[in-house]
N, C-alpha and C positions, 0 to 999 in steps of 0.2 A: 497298175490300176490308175487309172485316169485321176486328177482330183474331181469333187462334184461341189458343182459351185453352188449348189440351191441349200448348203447346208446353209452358206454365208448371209443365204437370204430371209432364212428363220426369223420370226418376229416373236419376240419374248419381249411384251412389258411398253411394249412400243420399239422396242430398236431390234436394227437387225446384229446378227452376232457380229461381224463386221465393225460393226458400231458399238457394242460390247470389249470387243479387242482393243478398240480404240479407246474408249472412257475409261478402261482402267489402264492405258499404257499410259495416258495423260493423266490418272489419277497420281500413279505411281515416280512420275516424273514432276508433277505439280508441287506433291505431296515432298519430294526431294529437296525439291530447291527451297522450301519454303523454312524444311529444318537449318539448310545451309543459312539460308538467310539469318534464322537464330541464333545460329552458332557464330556467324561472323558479327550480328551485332552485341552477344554477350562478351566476345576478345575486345570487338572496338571500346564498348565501354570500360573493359575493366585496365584498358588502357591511357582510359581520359584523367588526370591526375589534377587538372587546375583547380582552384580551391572555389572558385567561382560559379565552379559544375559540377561539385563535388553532391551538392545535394540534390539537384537534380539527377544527379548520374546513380545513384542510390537508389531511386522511385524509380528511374529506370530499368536497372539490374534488377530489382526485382521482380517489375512487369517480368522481364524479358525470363528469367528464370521460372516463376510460375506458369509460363505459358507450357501447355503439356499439348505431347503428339496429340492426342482425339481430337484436340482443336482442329490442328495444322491440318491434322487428316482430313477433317469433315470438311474444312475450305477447300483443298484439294479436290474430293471428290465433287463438292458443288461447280467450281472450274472448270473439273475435267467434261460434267454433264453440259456445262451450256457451250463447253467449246465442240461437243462431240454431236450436234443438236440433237440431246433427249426430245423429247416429249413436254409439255406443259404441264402432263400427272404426274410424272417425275418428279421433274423438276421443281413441284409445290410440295412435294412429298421432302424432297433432299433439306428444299428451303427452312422446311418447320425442325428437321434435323439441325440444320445446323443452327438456328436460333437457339434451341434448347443446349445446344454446344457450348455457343456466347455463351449464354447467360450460367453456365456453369463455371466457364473460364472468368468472366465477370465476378463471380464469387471471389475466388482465387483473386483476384489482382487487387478485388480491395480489400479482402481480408487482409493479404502481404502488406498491402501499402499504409493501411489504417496500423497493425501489428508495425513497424518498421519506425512511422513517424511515432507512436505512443513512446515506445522504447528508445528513440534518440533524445524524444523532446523529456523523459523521467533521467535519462543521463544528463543532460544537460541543468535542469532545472531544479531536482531535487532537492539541492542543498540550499537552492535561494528562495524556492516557492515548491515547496510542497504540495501545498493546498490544490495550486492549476495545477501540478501533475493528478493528482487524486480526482479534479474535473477532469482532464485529458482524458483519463483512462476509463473514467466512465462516459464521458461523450465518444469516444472510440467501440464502446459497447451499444450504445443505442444509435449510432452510425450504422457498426455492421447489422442490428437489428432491422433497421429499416430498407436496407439494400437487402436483407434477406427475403422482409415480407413482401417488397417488389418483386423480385424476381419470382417467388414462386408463382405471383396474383399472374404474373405477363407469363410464364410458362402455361399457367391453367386456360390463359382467356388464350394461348395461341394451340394449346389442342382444342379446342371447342364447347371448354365449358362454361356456364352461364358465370361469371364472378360475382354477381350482384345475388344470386342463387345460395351460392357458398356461402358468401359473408353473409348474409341470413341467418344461416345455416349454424355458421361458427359460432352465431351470436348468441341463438338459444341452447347451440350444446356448453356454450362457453361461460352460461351462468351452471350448469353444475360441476364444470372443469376447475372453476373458480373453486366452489365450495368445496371441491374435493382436495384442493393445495390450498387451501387461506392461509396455513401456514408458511409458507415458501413463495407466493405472493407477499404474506406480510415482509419477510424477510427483503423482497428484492424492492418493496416501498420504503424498506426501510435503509437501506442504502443509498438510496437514492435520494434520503433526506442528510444522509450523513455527506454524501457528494456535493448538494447545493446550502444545505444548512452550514454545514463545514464545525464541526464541534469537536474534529481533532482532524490531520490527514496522515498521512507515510510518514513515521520519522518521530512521530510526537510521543513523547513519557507520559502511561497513562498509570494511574490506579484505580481497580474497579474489586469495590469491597475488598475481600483480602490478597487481589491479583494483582501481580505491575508486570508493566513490561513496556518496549517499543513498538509502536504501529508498525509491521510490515507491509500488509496487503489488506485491501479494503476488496472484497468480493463480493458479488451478488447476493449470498443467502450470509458469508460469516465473513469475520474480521478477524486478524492472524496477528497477535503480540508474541514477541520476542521476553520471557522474562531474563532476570538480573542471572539467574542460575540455569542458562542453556534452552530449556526446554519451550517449546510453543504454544501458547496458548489460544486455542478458538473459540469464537463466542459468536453465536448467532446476533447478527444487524438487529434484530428487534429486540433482543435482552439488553443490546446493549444502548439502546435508545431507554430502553424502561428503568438504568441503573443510575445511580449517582458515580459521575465522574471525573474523576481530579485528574486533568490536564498539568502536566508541571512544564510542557515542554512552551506553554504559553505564559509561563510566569517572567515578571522582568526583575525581578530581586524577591528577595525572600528577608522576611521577620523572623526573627531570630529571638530568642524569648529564653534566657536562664538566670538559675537563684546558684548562690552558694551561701554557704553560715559558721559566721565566728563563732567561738565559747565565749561565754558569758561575760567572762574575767576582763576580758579586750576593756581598755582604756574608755572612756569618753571619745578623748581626741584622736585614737585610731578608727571609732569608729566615726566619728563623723567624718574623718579625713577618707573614707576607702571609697565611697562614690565618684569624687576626684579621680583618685588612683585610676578607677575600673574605667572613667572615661578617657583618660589618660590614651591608657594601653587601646582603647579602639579606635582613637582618632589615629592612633600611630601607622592602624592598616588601613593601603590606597585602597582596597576594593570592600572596604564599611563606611559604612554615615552612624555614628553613634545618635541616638535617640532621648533613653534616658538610662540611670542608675539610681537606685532608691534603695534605705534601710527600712524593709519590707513590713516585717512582724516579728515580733519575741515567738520564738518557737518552741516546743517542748526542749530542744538539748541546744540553741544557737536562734544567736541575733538572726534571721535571715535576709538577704541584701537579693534586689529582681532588678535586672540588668534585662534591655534591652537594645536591638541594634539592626541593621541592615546590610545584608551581604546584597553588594553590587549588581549583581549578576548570580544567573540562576543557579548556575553549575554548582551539586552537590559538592564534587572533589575541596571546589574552591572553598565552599564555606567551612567545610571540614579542616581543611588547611585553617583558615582566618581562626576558628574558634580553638584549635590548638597552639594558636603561636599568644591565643588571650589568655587560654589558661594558665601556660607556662608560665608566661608571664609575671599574671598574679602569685601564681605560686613562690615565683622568686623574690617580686616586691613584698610578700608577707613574709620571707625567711632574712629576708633585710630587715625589716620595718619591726620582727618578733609578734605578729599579728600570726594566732594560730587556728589551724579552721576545725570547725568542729566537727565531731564524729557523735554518734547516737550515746549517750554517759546517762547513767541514773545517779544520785543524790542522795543518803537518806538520812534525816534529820532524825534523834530522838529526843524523845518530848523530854529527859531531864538533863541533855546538853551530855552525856556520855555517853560514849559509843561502848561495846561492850567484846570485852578480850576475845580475841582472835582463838578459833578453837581448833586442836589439829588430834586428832583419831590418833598419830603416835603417844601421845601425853596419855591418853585412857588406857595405853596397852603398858604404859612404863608405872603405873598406877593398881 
């Protein structure tokens, strides 16, 4: 049977089949080279090792890895149409196709790239500047925020709708969208005050009423501490804007404030001498500044002595340390010195100066 050539001359869509066979053997071959091309620049780069392109090569590998076929493909098939000459309805048609492509792949590369820099830049800086990481990562969120609301405005205005119509639109549905989250808007305001206010960031020792723990993560609606004993604790951004907050991880030395108390008995000259003593023993440690030592008040059962001091530095361990190598201390110089401390003792006086015989339940049984 003969071939028939009038099949080839068919017109579907503007092109004849002929032309059809053609824009997809060039689709399919465009589409080819273009993943080769991907592939030989993800080996080139992850063979570039110089420290000097080490971070650009990084922003690079990830472009290059986020790029997904639908892209490659929709490039391809635009290629293959202007090389196979479609049509101009085509061809406006593929066009708005592949924009809507970009700008989804466009998602993709800054999400990778914005996610890649926040996380190098919290390794690197954490331990020295908290605080810009805790900015990073929220400028890294209202970054990909506003690349979002672009893109979708340039998708809408590129199928043909009005955007000036919309955001109208958004604005009067968006006062009751408002009032139906005022809680979870307050929440992301309020992060947002903890991000530029800065009243703690990643890393900082917090206490809140009867909670402590380590700031982990600062997030849009809650904040995530690490307590002493494992478990995590979350608190909504706006409780915790509303709370009283001790920060200890911004403290630069801590006051140090204790009493101990002699029995009554103690000397004169032991006690005036034990302020000496006690200051003694604190100048002895490099990381105290002794302040003061005072014989305080006559107590119910002991003279009582208020000692105070300065640990250097924040760190709980250390001052825990300092104040046991003080106690020891004293303990020793009063077991030198015969200086005995007192424990809670009652007294009892009778009014005619005799105490009265000691009474024991066996005597009443031998009776």
């Amino acid at each position: 049977m003969p071939f028939d050539t009038t099949t080839l001359e068919t017109n579907l869509w503007g092109l004849m089949l002929w032309q059809w066979l053609l824009l997809i053997g060039l689709w399919g071959l465009l589409t080819g080279l273009l993943l080769l091309a991907r592939r030989v620049l993800r080996g080139t780069l992850k063979r570039v090792t110089a420290d000097v392109a080490a971070t650009a090569r990084g922003y690079l590998q990830v472009m290059v890895d986020r790029t997904r076929v639908f892209f490659l493909a929709g490039l391809g098939l635009y290629g293959a149409a202007l090389l196979s000459g479609a049509p101009s309805r085509l061809l406006q048609v593929l066009s708005t196709v592949v924009f809507l492509l970009f700008l989804i792949q466009l998602v993709l590369w800054v999400n990778g790239v914005v996610t890649r820099y926040v996380a190098s830049y919290k390794e690197e800086h954490l331990e020295a500047d908290a605080a810009a990481v805790t900015t990073v990562q929220a400028m890294g969120f209202i970054g990909r925020l506003i690349v979002y609301t672009l893109v979708f405005l340039l998708a809408v205005d590129n199928l043909g709708y009005e955007v000036t119509a919309l955001l109208a639109s958004l604005g009067i549905g968006g006062i009751a969208v408002a009032l139906a989250l005022q809680n979870i808007l307050g929440d992301l305001f309020a992060s947002l005050s903890i991000v530029l206010d800065k009243p703690f960031v990643v890393g900082d020792f917090l206490i809140i009423g009867e909670f402590l723990g380590t700031v982990e993560y600062i997030g849009l609606k809650t904040t995530r501490l690490r307590s002493l004993s494992g478990e995590q604790l979350v608190f909504a951004n706006s409780d915790l804007l509303g709370s009283r907050i001790r920060n200890y991880k911004r403290m630069f030395e801590r006051r140090i404030v204790f009493t101990f108390g002699v029995v009554y008995q103690t000397p004169y000259a032991q006690v005036k001498a034990i302020p000496g003593l006690v200051k003694e023993l604190v100048e002895a440690e490099d990381q105290a500044r002794f302040d003061r030592a005072h014989f305080k008040e006559y107590g119910d059962s002991a003279l009582t002595f208020e000692v105070v001091y300065h640990v250097l530095v924040p760190d709980y361990n250390t001052y825990m340390d300092v104040q046991e190598r003080i106690n020891l201390g004293l303990f020793q110089t009063f077991e030198e010195r015969g200086i005995v401390f007192a424990y809670p003792t009652r007294t009892v006086y009778m009014a005619n100066g005799e105490a009265p015989a000691a009474h024991h339940p066996a005597a009443d049984r031998e009776n």
